[in-house]
N, C-alpha and C positions, 0 to 999 in steps of 0.2 A: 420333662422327659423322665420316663422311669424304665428300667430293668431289671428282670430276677435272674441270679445267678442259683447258684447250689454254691460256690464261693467266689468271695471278694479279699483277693489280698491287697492287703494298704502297704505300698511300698514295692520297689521294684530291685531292690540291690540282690546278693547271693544268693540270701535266705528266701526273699519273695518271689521272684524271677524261676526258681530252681521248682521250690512249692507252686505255683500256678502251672509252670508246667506238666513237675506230676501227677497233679491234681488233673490236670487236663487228659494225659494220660490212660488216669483211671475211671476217666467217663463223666467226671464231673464239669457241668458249666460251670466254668472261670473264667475270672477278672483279674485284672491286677491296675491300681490304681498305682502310678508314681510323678511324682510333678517337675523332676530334675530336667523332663523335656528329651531323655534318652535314660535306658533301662544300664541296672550294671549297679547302684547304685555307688556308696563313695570307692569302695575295690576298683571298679575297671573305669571309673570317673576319675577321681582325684586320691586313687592309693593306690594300693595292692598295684596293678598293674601298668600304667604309669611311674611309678614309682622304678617297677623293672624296669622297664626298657630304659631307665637312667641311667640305672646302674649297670647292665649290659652295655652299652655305650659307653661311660663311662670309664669303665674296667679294658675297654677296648681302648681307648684312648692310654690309660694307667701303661699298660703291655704293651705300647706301641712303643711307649716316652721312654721304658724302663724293661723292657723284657729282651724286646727281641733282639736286642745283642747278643744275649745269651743263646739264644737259638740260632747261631749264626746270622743273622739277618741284619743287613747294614739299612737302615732309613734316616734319610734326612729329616729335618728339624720337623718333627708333627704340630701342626698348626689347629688350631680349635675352633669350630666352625658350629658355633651353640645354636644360633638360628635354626641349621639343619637337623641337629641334632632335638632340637623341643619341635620339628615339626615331624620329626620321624614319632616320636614319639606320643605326638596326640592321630596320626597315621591308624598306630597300632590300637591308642581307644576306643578310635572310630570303627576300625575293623571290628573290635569286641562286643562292641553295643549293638551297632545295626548286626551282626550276629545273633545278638539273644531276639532282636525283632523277628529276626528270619526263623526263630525256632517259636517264637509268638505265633508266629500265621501257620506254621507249619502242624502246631499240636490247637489252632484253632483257642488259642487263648487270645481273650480280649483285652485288649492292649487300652486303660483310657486315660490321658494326660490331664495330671491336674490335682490339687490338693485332697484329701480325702480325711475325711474326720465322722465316726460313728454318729449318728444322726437320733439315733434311736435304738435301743438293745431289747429285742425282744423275740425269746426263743423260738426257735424256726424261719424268722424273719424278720432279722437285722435290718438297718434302712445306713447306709453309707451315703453323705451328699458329698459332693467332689465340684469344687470350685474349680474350673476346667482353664485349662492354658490358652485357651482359644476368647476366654471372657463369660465361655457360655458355662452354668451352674445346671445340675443335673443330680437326681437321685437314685441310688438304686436297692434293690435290697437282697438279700441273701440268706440262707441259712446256716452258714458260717461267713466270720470273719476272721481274717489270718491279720493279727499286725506284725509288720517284718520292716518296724520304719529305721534300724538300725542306730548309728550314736553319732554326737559330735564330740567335735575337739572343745578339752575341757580345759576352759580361763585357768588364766592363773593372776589372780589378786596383785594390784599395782601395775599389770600391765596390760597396754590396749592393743592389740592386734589387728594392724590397717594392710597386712597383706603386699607391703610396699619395703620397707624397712622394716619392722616387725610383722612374720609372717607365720602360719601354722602350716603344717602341711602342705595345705595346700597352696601357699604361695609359695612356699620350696619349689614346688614341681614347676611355676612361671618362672622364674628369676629372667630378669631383661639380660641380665650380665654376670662374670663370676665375681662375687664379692672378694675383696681383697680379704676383709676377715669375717668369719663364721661364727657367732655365740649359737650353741644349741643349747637349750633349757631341757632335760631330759634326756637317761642314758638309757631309756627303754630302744625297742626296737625300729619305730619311727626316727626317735633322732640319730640312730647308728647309722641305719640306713642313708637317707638324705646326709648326714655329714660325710659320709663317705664318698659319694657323689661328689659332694663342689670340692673334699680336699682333693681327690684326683684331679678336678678340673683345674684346680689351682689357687683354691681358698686357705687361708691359714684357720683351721677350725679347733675351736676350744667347745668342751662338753662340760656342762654345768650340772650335778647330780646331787638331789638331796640325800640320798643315803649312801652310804661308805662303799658303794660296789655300785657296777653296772649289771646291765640285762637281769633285772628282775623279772619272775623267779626262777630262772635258769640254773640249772645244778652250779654249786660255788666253786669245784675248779672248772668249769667252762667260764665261769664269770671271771674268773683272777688270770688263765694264760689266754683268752679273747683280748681283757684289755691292754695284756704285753704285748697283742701283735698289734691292735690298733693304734698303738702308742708308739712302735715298731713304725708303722704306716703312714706318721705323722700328725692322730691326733694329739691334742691335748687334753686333760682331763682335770677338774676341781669337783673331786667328790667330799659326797658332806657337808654341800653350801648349799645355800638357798637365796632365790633372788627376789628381791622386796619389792623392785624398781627398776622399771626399762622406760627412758624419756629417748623419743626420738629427735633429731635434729638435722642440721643443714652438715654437719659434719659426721652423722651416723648418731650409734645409742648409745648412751649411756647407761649402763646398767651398776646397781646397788646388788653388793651380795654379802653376805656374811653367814658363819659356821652355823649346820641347821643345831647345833645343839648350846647355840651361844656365843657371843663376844663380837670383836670390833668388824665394823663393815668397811668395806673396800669397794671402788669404784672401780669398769672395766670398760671399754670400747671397743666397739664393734661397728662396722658397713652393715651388716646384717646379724638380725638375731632369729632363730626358730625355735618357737615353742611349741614342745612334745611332751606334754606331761601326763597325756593320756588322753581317751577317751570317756563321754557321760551319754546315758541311753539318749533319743531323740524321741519324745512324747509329747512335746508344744502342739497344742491343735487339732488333736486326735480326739478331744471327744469324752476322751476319757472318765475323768469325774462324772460328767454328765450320766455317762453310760453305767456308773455303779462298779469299773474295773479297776481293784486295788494294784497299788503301785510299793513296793517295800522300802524302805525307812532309807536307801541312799537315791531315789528313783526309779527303781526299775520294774517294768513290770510284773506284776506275780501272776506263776503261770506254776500248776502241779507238773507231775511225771509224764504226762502226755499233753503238753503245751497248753492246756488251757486254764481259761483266768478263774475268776471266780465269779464269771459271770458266764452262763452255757450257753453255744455254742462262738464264745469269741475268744481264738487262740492268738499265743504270741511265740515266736522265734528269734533266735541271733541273737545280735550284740544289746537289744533292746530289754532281753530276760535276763543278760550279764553269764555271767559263768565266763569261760575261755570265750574273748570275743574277737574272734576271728573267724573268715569268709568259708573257709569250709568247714566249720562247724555249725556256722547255720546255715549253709547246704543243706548237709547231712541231717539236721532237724527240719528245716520243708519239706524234704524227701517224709520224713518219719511222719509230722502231721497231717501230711497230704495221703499217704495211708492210715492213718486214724481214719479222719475223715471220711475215707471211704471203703470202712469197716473194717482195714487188715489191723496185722498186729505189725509192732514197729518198735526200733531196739537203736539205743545208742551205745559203744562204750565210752564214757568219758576219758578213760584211762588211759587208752589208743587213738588218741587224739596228738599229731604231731605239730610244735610250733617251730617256726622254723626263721632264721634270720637270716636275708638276703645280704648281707655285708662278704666279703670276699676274702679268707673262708669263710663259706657259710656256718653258721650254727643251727643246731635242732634239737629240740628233747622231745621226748615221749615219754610218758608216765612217771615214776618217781624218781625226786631226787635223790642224792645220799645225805641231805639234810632233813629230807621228809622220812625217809625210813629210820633213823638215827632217833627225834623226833618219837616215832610210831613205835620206836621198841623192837621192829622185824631186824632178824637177824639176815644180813643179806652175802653174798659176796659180790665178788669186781671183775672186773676183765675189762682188762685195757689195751689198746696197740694204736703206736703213734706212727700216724702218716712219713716217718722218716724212712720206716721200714717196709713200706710200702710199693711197689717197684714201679707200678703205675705212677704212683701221683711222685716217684723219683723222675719217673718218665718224661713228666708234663711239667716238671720244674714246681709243684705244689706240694709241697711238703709239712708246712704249718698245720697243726692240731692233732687229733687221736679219736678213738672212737671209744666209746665205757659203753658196759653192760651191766646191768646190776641185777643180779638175781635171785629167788630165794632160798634162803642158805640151806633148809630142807628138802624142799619140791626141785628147784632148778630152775620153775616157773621163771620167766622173764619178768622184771617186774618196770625194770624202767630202760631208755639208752639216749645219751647224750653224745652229741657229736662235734667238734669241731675241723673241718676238712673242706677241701674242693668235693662241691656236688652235697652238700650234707643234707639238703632237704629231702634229696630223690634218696640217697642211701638209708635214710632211716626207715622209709616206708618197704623194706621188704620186715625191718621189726613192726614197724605199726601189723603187719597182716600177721606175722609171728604168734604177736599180743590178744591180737584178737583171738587166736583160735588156740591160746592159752599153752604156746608154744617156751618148751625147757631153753636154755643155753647150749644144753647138747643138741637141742634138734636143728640149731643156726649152722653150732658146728661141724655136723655132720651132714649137712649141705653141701654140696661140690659145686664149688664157686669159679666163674671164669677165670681163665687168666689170659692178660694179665691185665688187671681192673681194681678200681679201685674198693668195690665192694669187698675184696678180700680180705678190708679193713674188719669186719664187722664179722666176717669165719673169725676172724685170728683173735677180737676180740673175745668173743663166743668160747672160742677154746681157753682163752687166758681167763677165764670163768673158774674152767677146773685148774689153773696153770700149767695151761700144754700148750699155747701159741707156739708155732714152728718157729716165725721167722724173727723172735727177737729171745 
């Protein structure tokens, strides 16, 4: 069996799924090959979304056990009903996935289930064979290929990850039960996240970090008052260790750790351990080598200013080219390749790119820290205002964190803004559009902001730029 496309994306996650369909869109016959057997790839599978509806839940449970006292509200003993709760939850994946299907048939992209690896790379007519989930093997060929196979979760030396008692990610998101105690290996955003989960559910969770701080690279006073309120919240923390050794057992794991910069090791137990030590691109079986596409000296693929490799017409996107790896930034690069492709012109800013951590408060930054401008020499100023003085989030009983701006100390130009607060993802992006369109500190400020909201955070900050915040 063969078929010609105009493109064939390999892989169906953000990056792929987003590109075939504006690829399709734009009048190009598209493909999109994924083998996961449902589109979305690990985001609305086994991350990114998923992951929320945990923590929504979750926090719903957190406020039920501890809040609404506060709010007048008397409730009897809340009982934990986790079965419901992880089927509400794979509920919401299923809604997401057969979603992207329905926007599959709707923009007339073809959907084809099954392994896919370059067969052959030869300009204007690429040849993609795709070992099909059905049994059936089929070839096709294209004049572009889009690779969008995204990343896995990256080992970590001395320990085996069976998903069961030592688990990545993705076994977080199963847990049959709440573990009495929690080791997380890793204080990036995945393991804040998931530990936050089971200690609400009622895990004892300790956070295992090899270097002296949490949420790397996050501006460093988001990183130093984050980890007093999660420590606040009930986690634990051993930063600065590293772990050599997790042996699982009929009594839970045993874990080896000792200082990452030297001396005596110490033994720890755990019911469960999660390791989040990051991700590594996913390029097993793609074809690659074969194809003549270089790959850069940690694995990733190399790919110029307009996504392609160094082999013409075979482009790559997302977490698989590296940079910021995360699901709407390779969006927003499918979108961009998929007009290359068909001949527009197409603009990223990296800069304006918001990361955002689902933990409760949330955290966010966008563009520079004040260790990166410090660093670079730029003379910048600040403006800060903490959610205390804030009447809304007094309102709502949320009051932990503040909002920074950092600007440039001559222009005004915005250059970066970090957040810790109720809602910090959704507040940061009226800065991300700010940034993009190369918007002052005054121009935030002089924004007439609802009241009473908690966006007001982010005026008050804007004016505490020049030092004129009203309300502190």
């Amino acid at each position: 069996m063969s078929d010609t496309f105009d493109v064939i994306v390999i892989g169906g996650g953000p990056g792929g799924y987003v590109c075939a369909i504006r690829a399709a869109q734009l009048g190009l016959k598209t493909a999109c090959v994924e083998n996961r057997g449902s589109l979305g790839g690990t985001c609305l599978n086994v991350g990114c979304i998923p992951s929320k509806a945990l923590l929504q839940s979750s926090h719903l449970f957190e406020e039920a056990n501890h809040s609404f006292a506060d709010h007048g509200i008397k409730v009897a003993k809340v009982d934990l009903d986790l079965p419901t709760m992880m089927k509400r939850k794979d509920e919401v994946v299923k809604q997401n996935t057969s979603g992207i299907e329905f926007l599959f048939k709707k923009n007339k992209v073809t959907y084809i289930k099954g392994t896919g690896k370059i067969a052959k790379a030869s300009p204007g007519a690429h040849q993609v064979a795709v070992k099909g989930l059905d049994g059936k093997d089929a070839t096709y060929t294209a004049k572009y290929v889009v690779i969008a196979t995204g990343s896995e979760v990256t080992p970590l030396p001395g320990i085996t990850i069976d998903e069961k008692q030592i688990v990545s990610s993705t076994g977080a998101l199963e847990l049959s039960k709440v573990p009495k105690s929690l080791v997380v290996i890793g204080a990036g955003v995945i393991g804040l996240e998931m530990g936050s989960v089971w200690r609400r559910l009622g895990a004892e969770v300790t956070v295992i970090e090899f270097l002296d701080f949490i949420l790397p690279p996050m501006d460093g006073e988001v990183r130093k008052q984050m980890q007093r309120i999660l420590e606040k919240q009930g986690l634990k923390f051993q930063l600065g260790q590293k772990v050599t050794k997790a042996v699982a057992g009929k009594d839970g794991v045993t874990l080896t750790v000792e200082p990452a910069k030297g001396g005596a090791a110490q033994e720890i137990k755990a019911e469960t351990v999660l390791v989040a030590v990051g991700r590594r691109p996913f390029t097993a079986g793609l074809g690659l080598a074969e194809a003549g596409v270089k790959l850069t000296n940690r694995g990733f693929v190399e790919a110029d200013v307009h996504y392609q490799t160094n082999v013409e017409g075979i482009f790559a996107i997302g977490d698989v080219i590296g940079g910021m790896m995360l699901a709407h930034k390779a969006e927003d690069e499918g979108v961009a390749v998929a007009e290359l492709m068909a001949g527009q012109t197409a603009h990223i800013n990296y800069d304006a790119i918001a990361s955002v951590v689902y933990t409760w408060p949330e955290v966010a930054g966008i563009g520079k820290t004040e260790e990166q401008l410090k660093e670079a020499g730029v003379a910048y100023k600040a403006g800060k205002f903490p959610f205390t003085a804030n009447s809304r989030a007094r309102a709502n009983g949320d009051i932990d964190g503040f909002v920074k701006i950092l600007a440039d100390a001559s222009t005004d130009r915005v250059l970066g803004c970090h957040i810790i607060g109720p809602s910090g993802g959704d507040l940061i992006m009226e800065v991300a559009l700010g940034m993009e369109f190369g918007a002052s500190a005054e121009d935030i400020a002089r924004t007439c902001h609802a009241h009473p909201q908690l966006g007001e955070a982010v005026k008050e900050a804007a004016l505490n730029v020049d030092k004129r915040a009203i309300h502190i």
